[in-house]
GUNUPA-327996 format. One record per residue (C-alpha): residue number from 0; x negated, y, z. Coordinates in Angstrom, 2 decimals, padded with zeros to 5 digits, m for minus. Layout:
<num: NUM east: X north: Y up: Z> $
...
This chain:
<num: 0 east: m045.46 north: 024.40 up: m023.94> $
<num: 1 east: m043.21 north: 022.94 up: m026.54> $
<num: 2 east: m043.47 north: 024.95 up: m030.48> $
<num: 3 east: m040.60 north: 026.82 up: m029.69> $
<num: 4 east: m041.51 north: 028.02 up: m026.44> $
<num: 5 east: m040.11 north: 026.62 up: m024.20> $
<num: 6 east: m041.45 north: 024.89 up: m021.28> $
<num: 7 east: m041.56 north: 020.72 up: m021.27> $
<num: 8 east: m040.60 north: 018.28 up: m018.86> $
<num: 9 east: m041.51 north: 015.21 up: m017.76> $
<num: 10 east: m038.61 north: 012.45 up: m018.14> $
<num: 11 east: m039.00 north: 009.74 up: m015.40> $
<num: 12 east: m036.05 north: 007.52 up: m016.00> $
<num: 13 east: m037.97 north: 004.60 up: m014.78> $
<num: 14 east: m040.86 north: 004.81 up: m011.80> $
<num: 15 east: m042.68 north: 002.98 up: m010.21> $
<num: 16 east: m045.42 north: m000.42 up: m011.19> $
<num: 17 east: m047.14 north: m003.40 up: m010.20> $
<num: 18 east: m050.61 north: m002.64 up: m012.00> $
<num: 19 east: m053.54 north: m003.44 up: m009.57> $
<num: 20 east: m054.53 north: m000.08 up: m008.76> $
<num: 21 east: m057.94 north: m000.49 up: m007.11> $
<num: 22 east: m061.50 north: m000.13 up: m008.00> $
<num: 23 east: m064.16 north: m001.93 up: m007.82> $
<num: 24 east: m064.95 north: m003.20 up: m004.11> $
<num: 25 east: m061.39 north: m003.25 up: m003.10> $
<num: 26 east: m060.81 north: 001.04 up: m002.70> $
<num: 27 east: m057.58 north: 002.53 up: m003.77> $
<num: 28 east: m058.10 north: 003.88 up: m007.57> $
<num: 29 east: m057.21 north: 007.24 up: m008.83> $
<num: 30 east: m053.74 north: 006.69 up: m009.42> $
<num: 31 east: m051.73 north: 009.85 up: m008.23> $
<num: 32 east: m048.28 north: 008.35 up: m008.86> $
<num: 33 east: m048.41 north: 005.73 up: m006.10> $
<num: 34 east: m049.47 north: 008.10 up: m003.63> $
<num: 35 east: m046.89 north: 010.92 up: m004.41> $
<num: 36 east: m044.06 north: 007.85 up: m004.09> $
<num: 37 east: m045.74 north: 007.03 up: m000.65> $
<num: 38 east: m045.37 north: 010.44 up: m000.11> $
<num: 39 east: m042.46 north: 011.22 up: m001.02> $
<num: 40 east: m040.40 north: 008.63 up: m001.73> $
<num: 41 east: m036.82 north: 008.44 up: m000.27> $
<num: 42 east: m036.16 north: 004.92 up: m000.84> $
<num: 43 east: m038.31 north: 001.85 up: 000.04> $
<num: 44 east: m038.36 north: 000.52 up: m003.26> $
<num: 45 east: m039.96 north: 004.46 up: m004.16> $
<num: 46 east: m042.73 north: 004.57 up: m001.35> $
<num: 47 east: m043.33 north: 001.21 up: m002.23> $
<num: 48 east: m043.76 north: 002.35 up: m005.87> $
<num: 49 east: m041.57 north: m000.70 up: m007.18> $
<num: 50 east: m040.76 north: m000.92 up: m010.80> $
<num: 51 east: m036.92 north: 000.62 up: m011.17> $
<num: 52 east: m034.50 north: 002.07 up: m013.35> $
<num: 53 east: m032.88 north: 005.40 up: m012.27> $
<num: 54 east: m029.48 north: 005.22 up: m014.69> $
<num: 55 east: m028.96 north: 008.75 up: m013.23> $
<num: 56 east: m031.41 north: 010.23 up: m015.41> $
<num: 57 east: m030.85 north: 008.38 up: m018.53> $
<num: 58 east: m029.29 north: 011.63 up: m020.23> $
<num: 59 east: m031.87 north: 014.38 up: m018.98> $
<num: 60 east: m032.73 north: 014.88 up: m022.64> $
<num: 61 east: m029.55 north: 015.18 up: m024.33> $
<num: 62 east: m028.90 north: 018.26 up: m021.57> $
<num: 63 east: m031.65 north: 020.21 up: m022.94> $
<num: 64 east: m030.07 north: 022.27 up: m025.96> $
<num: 65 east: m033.01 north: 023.78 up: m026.96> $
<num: 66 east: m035.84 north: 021.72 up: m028.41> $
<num: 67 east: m038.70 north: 020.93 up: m025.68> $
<num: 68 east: m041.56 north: 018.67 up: m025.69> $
<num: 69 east: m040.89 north: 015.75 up: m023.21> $
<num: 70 east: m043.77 north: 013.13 up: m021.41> $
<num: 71 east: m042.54 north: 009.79 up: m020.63> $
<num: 72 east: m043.17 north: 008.58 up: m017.37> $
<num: 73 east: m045.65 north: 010.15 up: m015.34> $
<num: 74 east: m044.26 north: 008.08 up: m012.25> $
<num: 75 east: m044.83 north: 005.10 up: m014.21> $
<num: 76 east: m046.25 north: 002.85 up: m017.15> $
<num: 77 east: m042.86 north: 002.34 up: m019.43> $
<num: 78 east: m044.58 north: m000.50 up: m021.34> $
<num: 79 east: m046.25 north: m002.97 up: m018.40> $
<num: 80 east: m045.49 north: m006.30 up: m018.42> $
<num: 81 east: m043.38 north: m006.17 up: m016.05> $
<num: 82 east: m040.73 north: m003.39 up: m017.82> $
<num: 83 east: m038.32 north: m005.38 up: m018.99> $
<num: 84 east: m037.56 north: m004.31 up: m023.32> $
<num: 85 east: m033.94 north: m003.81 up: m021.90> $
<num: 86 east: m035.50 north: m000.90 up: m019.93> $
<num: 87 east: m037.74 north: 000.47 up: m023.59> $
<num: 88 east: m034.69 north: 000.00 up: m025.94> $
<num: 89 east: m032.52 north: 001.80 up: m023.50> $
<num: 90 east: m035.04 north: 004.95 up: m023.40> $
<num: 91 east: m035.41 north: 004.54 up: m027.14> $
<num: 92 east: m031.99 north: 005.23 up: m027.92> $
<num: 93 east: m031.79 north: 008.21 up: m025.97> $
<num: 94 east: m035.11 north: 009.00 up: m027.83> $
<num: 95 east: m033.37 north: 008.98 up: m031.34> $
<num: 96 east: m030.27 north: 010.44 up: m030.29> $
<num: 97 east: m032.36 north: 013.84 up: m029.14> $
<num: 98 east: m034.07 north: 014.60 up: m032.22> $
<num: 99 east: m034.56 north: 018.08 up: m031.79> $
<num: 100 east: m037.04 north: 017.04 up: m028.75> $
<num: 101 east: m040.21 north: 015.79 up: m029.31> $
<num: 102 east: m041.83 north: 012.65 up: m026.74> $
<num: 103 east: m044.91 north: 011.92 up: m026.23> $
<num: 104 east: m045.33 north: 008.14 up: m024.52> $
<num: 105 east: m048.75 north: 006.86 up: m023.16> $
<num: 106 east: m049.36 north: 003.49 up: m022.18> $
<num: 107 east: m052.52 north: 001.13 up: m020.65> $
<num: 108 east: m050.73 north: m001.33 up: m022.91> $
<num: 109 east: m050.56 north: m000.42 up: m026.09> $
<num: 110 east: m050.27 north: m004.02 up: m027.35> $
<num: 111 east: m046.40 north: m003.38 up: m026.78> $
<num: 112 east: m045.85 north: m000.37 up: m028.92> $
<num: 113 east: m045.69 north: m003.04 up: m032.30> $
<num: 114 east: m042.73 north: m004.82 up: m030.57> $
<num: 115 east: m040.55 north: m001.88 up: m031.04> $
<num: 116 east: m041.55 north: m000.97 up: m034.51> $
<num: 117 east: m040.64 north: 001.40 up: m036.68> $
<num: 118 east: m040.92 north: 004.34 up: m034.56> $
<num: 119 east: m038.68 north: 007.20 up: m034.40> $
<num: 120 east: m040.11 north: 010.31 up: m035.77> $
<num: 121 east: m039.94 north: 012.33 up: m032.82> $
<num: 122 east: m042.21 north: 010.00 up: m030.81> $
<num: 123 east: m046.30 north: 010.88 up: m030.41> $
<num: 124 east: m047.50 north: 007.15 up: m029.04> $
<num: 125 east: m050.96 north: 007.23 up: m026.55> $
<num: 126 east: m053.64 north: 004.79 up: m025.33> $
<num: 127 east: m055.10 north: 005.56 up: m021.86> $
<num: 128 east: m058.85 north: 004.35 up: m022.27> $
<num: 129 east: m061.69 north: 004.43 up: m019.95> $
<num: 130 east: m064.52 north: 003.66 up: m021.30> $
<num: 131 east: m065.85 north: 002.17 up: m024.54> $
<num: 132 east: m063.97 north: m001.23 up: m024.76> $
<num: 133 east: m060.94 north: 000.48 up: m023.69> $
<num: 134 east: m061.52 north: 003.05 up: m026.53> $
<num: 135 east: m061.55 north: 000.26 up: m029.21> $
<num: 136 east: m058.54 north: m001.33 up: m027.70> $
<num: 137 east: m056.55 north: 001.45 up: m028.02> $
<num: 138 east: m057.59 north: 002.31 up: m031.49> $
<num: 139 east: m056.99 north: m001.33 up: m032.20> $
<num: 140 east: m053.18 north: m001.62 up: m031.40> $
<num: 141 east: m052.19 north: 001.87 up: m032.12> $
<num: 142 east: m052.93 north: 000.71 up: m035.93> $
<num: 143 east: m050.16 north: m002.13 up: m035.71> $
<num: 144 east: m048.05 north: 000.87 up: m035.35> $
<num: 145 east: m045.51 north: 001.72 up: m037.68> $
<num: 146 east: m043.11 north: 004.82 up: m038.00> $
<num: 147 east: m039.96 north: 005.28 up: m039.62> $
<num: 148 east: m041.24 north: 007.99 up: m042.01> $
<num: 149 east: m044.35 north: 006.92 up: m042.82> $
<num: 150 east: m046.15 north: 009.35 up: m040.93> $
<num: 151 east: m048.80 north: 008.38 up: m038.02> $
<num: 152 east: m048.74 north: 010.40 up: m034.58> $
<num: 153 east: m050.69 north: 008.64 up: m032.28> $
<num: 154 east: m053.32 north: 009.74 up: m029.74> $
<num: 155 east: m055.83 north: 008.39 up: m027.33> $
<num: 156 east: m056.07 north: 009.80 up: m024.16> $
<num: 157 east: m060.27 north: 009.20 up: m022.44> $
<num: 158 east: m058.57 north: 009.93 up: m018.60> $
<num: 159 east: m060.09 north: 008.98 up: m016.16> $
<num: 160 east: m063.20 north: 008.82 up: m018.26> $
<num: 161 east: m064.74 north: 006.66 up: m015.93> $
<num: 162 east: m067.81 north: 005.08 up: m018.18> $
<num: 163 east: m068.99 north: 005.78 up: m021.57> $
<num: 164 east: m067.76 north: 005.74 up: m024.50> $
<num: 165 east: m069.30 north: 003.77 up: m027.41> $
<num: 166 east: m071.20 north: 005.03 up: m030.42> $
<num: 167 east: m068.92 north: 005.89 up: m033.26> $
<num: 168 east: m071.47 north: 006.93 up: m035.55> $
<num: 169 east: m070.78 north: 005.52 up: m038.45> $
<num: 170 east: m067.11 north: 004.56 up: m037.78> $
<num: 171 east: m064.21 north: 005.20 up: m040.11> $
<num: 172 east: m061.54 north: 007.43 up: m039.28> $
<num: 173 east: m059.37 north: 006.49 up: m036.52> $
<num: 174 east: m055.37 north: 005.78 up: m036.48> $
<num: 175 east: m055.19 north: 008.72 up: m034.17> $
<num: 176 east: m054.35 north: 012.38 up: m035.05> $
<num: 177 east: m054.96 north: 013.78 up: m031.22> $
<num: 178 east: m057.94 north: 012.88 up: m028.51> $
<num: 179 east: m057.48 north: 013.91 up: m025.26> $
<num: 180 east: m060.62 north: 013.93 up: m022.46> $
<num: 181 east: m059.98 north: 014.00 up: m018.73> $
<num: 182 east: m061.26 north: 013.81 up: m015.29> $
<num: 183 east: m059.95 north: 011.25 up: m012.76> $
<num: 184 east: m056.81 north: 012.68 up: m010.86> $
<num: 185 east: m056.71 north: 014.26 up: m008.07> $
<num: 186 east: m060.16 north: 015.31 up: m009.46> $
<num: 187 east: m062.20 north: 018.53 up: m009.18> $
<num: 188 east: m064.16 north: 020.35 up: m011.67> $
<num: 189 east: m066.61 north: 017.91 up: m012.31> $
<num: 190 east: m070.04 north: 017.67 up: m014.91> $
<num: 191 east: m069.89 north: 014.51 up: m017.26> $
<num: 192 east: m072.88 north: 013.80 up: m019.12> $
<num: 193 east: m073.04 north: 013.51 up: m023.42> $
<num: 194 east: m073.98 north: 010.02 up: m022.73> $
<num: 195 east: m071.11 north: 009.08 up: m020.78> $
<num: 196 east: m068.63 north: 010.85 up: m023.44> $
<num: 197 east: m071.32 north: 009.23 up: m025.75> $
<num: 198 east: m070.01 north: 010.37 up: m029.97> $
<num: 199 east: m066.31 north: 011.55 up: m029.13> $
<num: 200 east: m067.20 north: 015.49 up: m029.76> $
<num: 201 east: m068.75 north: 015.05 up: m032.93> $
<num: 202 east: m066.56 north: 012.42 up: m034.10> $
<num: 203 east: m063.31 north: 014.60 up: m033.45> $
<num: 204 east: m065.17 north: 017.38 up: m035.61> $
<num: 205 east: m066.38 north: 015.04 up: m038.52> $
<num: 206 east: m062.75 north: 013.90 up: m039.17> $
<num: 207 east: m061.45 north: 016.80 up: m038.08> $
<num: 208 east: m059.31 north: 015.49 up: m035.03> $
<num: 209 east: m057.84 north: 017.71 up: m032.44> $
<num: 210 east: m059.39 north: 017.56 up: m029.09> $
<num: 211 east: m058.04 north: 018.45 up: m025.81> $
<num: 212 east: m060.76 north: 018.57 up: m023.12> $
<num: 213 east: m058.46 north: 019.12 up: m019.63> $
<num: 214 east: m059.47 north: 022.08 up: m017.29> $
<num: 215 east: m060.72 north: 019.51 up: m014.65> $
<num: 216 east: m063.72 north: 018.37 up: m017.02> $
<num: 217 east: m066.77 north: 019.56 up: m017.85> $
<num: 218 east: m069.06 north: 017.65 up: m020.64> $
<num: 219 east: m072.83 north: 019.01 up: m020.34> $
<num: 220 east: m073.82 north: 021.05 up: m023.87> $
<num: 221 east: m070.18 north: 021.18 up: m024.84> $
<num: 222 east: m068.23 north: 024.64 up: m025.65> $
<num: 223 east: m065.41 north: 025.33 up: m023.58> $
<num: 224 east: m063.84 north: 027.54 up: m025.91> $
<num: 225 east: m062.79 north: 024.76 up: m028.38> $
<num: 226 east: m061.85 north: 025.31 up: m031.83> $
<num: 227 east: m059.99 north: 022.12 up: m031.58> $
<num: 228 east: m058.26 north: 022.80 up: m028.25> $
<num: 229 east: m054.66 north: 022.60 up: m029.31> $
<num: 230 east: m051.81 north: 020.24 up: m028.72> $
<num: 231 east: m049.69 north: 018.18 up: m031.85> $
């Protein structure tokens, strides 16, 4: 739900990816997006979820009057290698030309958010992380970030938290202003232990960071009535 009410939308002006989706021992991963395009597809470039521009939906944004929040790419990964920056600039300038709207972009390479700096202000920038290495990854690049006001709004996004996170005691405040804790998709109510989720909890409450723990996940000893459940 955007601040003013209304209801967001996710913007897929560009689908599709050629990231190796499979786990370990050669099984198909948790990514939903491939299988709804094998699904559902209507092309053979869509069911065979290949990287593509849809020109068609290029404006979607500047249709929406009123101001909505708006997630990039749920039917893709805007920033993989092997999105061309044609593709980014092109989705960046419909970006600034809708500032009333507010985008939130999340990546599993955030190394390519510093090629497109300074930000527009209406952009919140996410890491997908994993585990612990992926965790300091993310934090890592999303501090080459810059903005065009000065102002940070970043976020890391622990979905699917598949292993644990590192220790953080100790660890300075992070370039983030948002954490965000999932299951793996399609998932199911499911019991994570502290140790897998290892210092997140107490390290969103010592620097006071909000923290959005998604319906589908349940950390052992953890409230579910959060008094940082709340979105940027």
């Amino acid at each position: 739900i955007s601040p003013s009410g209304s209801k967001g939308f996710t913007w897929n002006v560009v689908t599709g990816c050629l990231r190796d989706c499979r786990a370990p021992g050669g099984k198909e991963s948790y990514c939903y997006a491939r299988r709804i395009a094998r699904r559902f597809g209507k092309t053979k470039a869509e069911r065979n979820f290949e990287p593509t521009f849809h020109p068609e939906r290029q404006y979607e944004p500047s249709l929406r009057r009123k101001p909505v929040t708006i997630f990039m790419g749920s039917m893709t990964d805007l920033f993989g290698p092997w999105a061309p920056d044609e593709w980014i600039w092109t989705v960046l300038q419909e970006v600034v030309s809708c500032r009333r709207h507010v985008f939130l972009l999340l990546t599993k390479y955030p190394e390519r958010y510093k090629e497109f700096n300074p930000w527009p202000s209406n952009c919140w920038l996410g890491a997908s992380a994993t585990n612990g290495n992926t965790w300091w990854a993310g934090k890592h690049h999303l501090s080459r970030v810059e903005w065009e006001d000065g102002k940070r709004r970043s976020f890391i996004s622990l979905e699917p938290l598949l292993g644990p996170v590192v220790s953080m005691e100790g660890c300075p405040a992070p370039p983030v202003q948002w954490l965000i804790v999932g299951a793996q998709t399609p998932g199911r109510f499911i019991l994570v232990t502290r140790e897998r989720m290892g210092d997140a909890w107490g390290y969103a409450q010592t620097h006071s960071i909000p923290l959005f723990i998604k319906d589908s996940l349940y950390v052992e000893g953890m409230p579910r009535d959060l008094p940082y459940l709340e979105v940027p």
